[in-house]
C-alpha positions as CSV (number, residue, x, y, z in Angstrom):
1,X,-21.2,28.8,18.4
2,X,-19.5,25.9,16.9
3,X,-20.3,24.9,13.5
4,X,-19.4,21.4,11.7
5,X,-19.7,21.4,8.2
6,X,-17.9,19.6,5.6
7,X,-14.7,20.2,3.8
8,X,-14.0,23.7,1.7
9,X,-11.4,23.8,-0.8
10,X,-9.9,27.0,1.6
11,X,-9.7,24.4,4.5
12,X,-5.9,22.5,4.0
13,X,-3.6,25.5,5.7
14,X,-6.4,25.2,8.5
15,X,-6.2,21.3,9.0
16,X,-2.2,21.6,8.4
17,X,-2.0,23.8,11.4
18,X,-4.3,21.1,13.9
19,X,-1.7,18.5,12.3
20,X,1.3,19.7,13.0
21,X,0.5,21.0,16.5
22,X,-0.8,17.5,17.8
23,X,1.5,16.0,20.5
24,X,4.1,14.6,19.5
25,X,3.9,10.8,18.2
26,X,6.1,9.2,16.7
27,X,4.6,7.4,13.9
28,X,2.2,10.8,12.9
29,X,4.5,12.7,10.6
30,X,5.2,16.0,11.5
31,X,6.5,18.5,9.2
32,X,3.4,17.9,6.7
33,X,2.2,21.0,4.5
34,X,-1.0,21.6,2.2
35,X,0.7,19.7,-0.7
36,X,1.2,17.0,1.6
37,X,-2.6,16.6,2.4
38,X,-2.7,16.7,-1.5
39,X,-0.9,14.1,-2.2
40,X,-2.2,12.1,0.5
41,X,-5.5,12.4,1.1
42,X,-7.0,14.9,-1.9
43,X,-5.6,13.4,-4.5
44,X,-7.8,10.3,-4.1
45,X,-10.2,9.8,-7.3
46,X,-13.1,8.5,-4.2
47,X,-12.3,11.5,-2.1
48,X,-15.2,12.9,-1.1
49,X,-15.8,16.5,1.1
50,X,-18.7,15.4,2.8
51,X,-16.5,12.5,4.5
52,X,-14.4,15.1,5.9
53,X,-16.5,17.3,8.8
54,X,-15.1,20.3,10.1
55,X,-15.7,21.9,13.6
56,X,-15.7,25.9,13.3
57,X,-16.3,28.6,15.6
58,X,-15.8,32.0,14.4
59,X,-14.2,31.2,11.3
60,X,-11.1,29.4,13.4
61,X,-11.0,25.5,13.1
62,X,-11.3,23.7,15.9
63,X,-10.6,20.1,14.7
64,X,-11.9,18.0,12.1
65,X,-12.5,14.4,11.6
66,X,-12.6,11.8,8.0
67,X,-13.8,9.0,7.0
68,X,-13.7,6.8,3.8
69,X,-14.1,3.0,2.3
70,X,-12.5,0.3,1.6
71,X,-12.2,-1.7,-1.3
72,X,-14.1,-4.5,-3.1
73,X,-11.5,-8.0,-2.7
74,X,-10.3,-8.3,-5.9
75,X,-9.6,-4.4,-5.4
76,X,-11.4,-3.2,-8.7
77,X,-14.0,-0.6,-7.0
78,X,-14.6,1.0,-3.9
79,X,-17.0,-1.4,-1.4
80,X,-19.0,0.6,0.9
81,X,-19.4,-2.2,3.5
82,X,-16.6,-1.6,5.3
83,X,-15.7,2.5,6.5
84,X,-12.7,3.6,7.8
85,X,-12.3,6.7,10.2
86,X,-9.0,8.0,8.9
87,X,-8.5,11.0,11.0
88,X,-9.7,12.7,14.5
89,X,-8.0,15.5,15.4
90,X,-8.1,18.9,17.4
91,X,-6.4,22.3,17.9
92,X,-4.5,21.8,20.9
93,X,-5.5,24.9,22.4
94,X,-9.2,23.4,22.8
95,X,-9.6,23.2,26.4
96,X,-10.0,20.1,28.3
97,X,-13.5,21.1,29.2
98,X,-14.2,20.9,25.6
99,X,-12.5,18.4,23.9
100,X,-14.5,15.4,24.8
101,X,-17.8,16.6,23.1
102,X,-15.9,17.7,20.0
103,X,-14.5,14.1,19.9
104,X,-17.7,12.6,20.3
105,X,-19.7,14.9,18.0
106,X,-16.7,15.0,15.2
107,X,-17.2,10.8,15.5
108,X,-20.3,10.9,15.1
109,X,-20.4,12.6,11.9
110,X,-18.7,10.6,10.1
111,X,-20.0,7.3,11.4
112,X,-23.1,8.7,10.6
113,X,-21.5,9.5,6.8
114,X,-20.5,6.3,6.7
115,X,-23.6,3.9,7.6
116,X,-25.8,6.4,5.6
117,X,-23.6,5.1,2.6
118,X,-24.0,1.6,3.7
119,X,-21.3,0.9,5.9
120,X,-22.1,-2.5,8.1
121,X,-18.4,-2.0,10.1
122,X,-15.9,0.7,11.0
123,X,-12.5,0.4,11.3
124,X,-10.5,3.0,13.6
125,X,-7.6,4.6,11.9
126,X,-7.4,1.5,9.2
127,X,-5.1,-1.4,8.5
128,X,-3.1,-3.1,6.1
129,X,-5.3,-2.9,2.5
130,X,-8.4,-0.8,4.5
131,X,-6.4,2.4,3.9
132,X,-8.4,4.7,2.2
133,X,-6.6,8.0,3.0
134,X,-3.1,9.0,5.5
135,X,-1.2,6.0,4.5
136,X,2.2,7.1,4.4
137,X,1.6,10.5,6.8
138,X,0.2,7.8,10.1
139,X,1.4,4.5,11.1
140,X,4.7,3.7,9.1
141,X,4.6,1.3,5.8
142,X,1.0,0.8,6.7
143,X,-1.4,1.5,8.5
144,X,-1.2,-0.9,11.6
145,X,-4.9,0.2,13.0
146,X,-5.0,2.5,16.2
147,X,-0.9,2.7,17.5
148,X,-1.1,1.6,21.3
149,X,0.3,5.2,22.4
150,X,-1.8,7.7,20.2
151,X,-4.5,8.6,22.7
152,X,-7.3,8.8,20.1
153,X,-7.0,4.9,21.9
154,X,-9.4,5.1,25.1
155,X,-11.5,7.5,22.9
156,X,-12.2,5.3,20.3
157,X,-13.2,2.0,23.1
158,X,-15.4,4.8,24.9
159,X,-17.2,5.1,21.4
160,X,-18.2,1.3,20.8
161,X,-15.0,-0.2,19.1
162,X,-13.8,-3.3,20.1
163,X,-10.5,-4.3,20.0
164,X,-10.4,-7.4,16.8
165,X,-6.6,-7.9,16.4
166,X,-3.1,-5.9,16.2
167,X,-0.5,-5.0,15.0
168,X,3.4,-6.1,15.6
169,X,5.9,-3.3,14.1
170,X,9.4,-4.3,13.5
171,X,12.4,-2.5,12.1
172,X,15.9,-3.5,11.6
173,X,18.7,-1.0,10.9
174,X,20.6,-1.6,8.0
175,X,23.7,0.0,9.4
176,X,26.1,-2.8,9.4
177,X,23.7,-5.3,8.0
178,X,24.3,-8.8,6.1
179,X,22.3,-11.3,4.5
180,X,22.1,-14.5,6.6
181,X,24.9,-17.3,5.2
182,X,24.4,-20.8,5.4
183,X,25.0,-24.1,3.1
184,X,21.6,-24.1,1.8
185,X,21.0,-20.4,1.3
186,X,24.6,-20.9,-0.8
187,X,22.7,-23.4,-3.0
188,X,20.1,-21.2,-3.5
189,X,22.7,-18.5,-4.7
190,X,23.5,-20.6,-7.3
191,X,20.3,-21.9,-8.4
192,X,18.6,-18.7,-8.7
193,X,19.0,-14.4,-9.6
194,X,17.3,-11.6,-8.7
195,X,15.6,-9.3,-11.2
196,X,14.7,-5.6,-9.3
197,X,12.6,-3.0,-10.9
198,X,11.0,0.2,-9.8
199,X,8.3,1.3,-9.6
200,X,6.6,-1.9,-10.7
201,X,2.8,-1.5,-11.8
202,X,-0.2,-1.8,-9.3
203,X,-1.5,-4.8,-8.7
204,X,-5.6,-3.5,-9.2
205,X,-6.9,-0.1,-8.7
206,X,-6.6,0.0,-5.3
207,X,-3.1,-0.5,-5.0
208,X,-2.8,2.2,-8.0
209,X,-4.9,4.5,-5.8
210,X,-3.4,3.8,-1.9
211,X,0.5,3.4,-3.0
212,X,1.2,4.6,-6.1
213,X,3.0,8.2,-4.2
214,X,5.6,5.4,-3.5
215,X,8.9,5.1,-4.7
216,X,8.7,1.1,-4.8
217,X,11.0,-1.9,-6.1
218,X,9.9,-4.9,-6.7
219,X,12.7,-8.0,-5.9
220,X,11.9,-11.1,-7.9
221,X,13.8,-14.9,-7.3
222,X,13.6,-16.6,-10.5
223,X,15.8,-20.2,-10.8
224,X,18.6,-19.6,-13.6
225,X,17.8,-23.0,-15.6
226,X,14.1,-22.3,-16.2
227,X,13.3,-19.0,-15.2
228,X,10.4,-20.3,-12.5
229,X,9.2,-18.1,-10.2
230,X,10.8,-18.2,-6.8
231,X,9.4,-15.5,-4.9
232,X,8.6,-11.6,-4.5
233,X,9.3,-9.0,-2.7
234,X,8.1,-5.3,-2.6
235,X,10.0,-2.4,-1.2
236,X,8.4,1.4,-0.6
237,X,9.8,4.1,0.6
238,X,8.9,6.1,4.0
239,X,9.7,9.7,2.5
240,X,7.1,11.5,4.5
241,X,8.3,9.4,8.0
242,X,11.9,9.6,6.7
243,X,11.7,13.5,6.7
244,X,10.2,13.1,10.6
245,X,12.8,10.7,11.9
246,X,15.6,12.3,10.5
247,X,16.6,8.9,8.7
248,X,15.9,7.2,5.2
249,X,14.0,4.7,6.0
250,X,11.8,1.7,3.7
251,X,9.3,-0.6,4.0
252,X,8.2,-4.3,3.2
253,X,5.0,-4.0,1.3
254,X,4.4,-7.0,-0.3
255,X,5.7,-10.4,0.4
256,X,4.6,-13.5,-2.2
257,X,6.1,-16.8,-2.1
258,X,6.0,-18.9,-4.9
259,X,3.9,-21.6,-3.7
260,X,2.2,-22.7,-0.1
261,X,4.7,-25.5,0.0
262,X,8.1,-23.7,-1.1
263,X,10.7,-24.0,1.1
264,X,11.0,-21.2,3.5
265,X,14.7,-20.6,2.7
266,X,13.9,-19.1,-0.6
267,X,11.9,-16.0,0.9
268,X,14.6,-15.8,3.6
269,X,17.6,-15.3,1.0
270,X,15.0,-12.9,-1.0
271,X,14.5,-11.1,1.7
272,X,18.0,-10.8,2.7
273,X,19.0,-10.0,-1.2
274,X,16.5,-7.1,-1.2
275,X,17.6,-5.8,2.2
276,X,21.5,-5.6,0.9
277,X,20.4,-3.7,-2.4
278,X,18.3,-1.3,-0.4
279,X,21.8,-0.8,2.0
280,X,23.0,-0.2,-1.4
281,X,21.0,2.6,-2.2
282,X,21.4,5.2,0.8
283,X,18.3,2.9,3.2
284,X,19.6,3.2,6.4
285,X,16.2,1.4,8.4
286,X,13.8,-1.2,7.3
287,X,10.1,-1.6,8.7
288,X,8.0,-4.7,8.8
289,X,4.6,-5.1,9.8
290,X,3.0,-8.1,11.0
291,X,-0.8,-8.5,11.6
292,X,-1.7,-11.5,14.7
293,X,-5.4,-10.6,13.4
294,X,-7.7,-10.4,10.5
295,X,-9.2,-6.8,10.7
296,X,-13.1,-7.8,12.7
297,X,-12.6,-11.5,12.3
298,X,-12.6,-13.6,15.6
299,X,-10.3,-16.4,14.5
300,X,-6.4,-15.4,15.6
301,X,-3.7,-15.9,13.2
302,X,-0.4,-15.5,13.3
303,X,2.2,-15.9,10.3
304,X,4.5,-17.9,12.0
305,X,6.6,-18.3,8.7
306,X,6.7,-14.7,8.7
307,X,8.0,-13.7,12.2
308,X,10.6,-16.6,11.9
309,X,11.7,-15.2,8.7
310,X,12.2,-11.5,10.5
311,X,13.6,-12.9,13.5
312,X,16.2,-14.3,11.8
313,X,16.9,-11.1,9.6
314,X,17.6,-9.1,13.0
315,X,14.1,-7.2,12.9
316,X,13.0,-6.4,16.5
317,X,9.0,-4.7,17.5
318,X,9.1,-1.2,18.2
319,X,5.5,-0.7,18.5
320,X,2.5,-2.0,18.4
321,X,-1.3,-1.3,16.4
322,X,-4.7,-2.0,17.9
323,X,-7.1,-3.3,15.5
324,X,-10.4,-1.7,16.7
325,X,-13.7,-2.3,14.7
326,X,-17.4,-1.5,15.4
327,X,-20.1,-3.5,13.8
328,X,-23.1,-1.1,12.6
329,X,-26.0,-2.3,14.4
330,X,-28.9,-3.9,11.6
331,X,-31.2,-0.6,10.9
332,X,-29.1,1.8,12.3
């Protein structure tokens, strides 16, 4: 008889085991351990047991599924309006006869944790900020929503989500690289320096909470005369993905121009800068991700400063995330 229950502190070696015997995918890290799922996913001050459901059947797991919540917009608290399912897995010796049900019962459980907490929408798998737990372990640099080859897709469509937006992942190698030269990105050079530091503090709680297992530096233009701001950028470190593709490879977390109006060439020669330091320091790949939609808005939008600024760095898409959300019917 199969049993779901929530999560027991005698669980991880259990839920390492389903992990690491999924099929293999390239963005789902591989070789993860208990302190992995510690660091990850435990760790979290808002974890809570009863968002992670367990399916047992004599005293062998089965699979197990988890779900969390976003944050409040300025990032100080946890907002329960918007839920995330994190994680949907089985043992792959579940036969096919079986696996179906468990998906759908496993789903249901935590939806149901969710709106009994007052979720209004889900979110498959999460994206960009709405990354509760797994970022780092799933995805890349963030978590792109539902990647376009995991086959948790169809499941997840069969279940009620819609499909709201996606995902473009990009990646240039380093190997080789050089900042893009030109007359005006030679002016800039000699108008403005970059200060780096690691590890630079969260932004809010949030950030503290979903990034702070990252070895970061943040890249900051500031004009030599008056020390103005010019730009930022924000590096982290893949370690978990690195150890999976066999390379050391970063990520662009945070990108923050000066102003609306600045000129695009500033971010470009920031970028570049950044890119050539982290060449410097062993990084032989750099991701990118770039959202064409807001996670359940209906409006498209695509940062078309953005892409032109990682076209013209080299960056090509490898892969692709499916936003999928599902609004909570009103009294459900």
């Amino acid at each position: 008889m199969i049993v779901f229950r929530p999560f027991r502190n005698t669980d991880p070696p259990g839920l390492v085991e389903i992990w690491r015997n999924q099929p293999p995918l390239r963005r789902r890290a591989q070789g993860i351990n208990t302190q992995s799922l510690e660091r990850y996913v435990f760790s979290k001050p808002y974890f809570d047991r009863e968002g992670l459901v367990v399916a047992e059947e004599d005293h062998r797991l089965l699979g197990f599924g988890h779900a969390g919540f976003t944050a409040s917009r300025d990032g100080a608290t946890l907002s329960h309006h918007t839920g995330v399912v994190g994680a949907l897995l089985l043992a792959p010796d579940v036969t096919e006869d079986r696996r179906a049900e468990l998906h759908a019962e496993l789903l249901r459980r935590v939806e149901s944790y969710l709106v009994e907490r007052g979720a209004k929408e889900i979110l498959a798998m999460g994206v960009a900020v709405a990354c509760p737990f797994y970022l780092g372990l799933y995805g890349g640099g963030a978590l792109p929503g539902v990647l376009d080859k995991d086959p948790a897709l169809p499941m997840f469509e069969a279940a009620g989500y819609q499909r709201t937006g996606g995902t473009s992942i990009l990646q240039r190698s380093l190997v080789g690289f050089r900042p893009v030269i030109d007359r005006v990105l030679m002016q800039i050079r000699r108008s403005y320096h970059i200060e780096a530091s690691l590890d630079p503090p969260a932004s809010n709680w949030w950030e503290a909470c979903t990034t702070a297992f990252m070895d970061q530096t943040e890249f900051r233009l500031e004009s030599r005369d008056d020390r103005s701001f010019g730009g930022r950028v924000v590096l982290g470190e893949m370690e978990a993905m690195s150890h999976s593709w066999g390379v050391r490879a970063g990520a662009i977390q945070h990108i923050e121009p000066a102003g609306q109006d600045d000129d695009p060439q500033l971010l470009l020669f920031l970028l570049g800068e950044a890119m050539r330091q982290m060449q410097g320091q062993g990084v032989s790949m750099v991701e990118a991700q770039l959202a064409t939609l807001d996670p359940c808005a209906p409006e498209p939008g695509v940062n078309t400063l953005l892409a032109n600024l990682f076209s013209r760095l080299g960056f090509q898409p490898v892969e692709r995330g499916i936003t999928l959300c599902k609004t909570v019917a009103t009294g459900t």
